[in-house]
N, C-alpha and C positions, 0 to 999 in steps of 0.2 A: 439482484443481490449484490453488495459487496462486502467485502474484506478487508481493511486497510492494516499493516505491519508498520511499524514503526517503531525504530531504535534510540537512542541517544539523542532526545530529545527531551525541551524543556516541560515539566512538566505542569506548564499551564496550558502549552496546548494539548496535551492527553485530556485536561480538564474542558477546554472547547469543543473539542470533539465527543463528549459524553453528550453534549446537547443535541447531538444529530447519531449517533449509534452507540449500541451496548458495547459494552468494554468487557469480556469476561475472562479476558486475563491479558497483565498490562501490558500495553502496546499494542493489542490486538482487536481491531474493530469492526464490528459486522451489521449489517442493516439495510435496510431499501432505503434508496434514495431516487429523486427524480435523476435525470442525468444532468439537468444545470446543478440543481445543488451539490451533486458528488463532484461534478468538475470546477464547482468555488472552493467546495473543501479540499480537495488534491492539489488546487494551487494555492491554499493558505495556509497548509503541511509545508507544499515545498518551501513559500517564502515563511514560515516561523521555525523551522527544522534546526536552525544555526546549526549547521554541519553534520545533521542528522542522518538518518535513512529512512528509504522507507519504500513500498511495496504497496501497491494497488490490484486489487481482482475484482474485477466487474464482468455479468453476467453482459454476453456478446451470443452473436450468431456465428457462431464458429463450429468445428468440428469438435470442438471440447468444450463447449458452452460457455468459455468465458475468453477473455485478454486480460493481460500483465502488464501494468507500468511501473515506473522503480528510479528512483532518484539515491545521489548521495552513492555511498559504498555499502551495501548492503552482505550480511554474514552469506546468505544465499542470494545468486542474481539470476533470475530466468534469461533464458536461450532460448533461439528460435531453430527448432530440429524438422526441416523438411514438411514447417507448417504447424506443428506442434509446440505449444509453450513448456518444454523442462527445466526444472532446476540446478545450479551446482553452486558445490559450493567455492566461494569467492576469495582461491587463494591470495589475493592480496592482501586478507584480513589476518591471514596465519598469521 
């Protein structure tokens, strides 16, 4: 399974990204993907983002069944807490 967030981006690639997972609310994209293909679309997010953001969740063998990747200045940015992936929020953006 993954998740992909993405903010301030242009919105033709929200429109690329329909062709590979549902979008059920915008910016927000979920779906199985093989792991080459989620790792060509995580790197043709980063490189069309034009100063975007954005946030990857892929199902992993972890203690919490997944990892967090994350480009750009995101509203929330995951932390690594003693092995565990949390969130906060990214005062830079106040």
């Amino acid at each position: 399974m993954v998740v992909l967030v993405i903010e301030r981006v242009p919105d033709g690639l929200r429109g690329e990204l329909t062709r590979w997972l549902l979008e059920p609310r915008p910016g927000v994209f979920v779906g199985e993907l093989s792991a080459l293909v989620r790792d060509k679309l995580w790197a043709l997010v980063q490189d069309k983002s034009k100063g975007g953001d954005g946030i990857l969740m892929q199902s992993a063998d972890t203690e919490q069944g997944f990892i967090v990747k994350s480009f750009g200045n995101p509203d929330r940015e995951p932390i690594d807490f003693d092995g565990l992936t949390l969130f906060r929020f990214n005062r830079q953006r106040s």
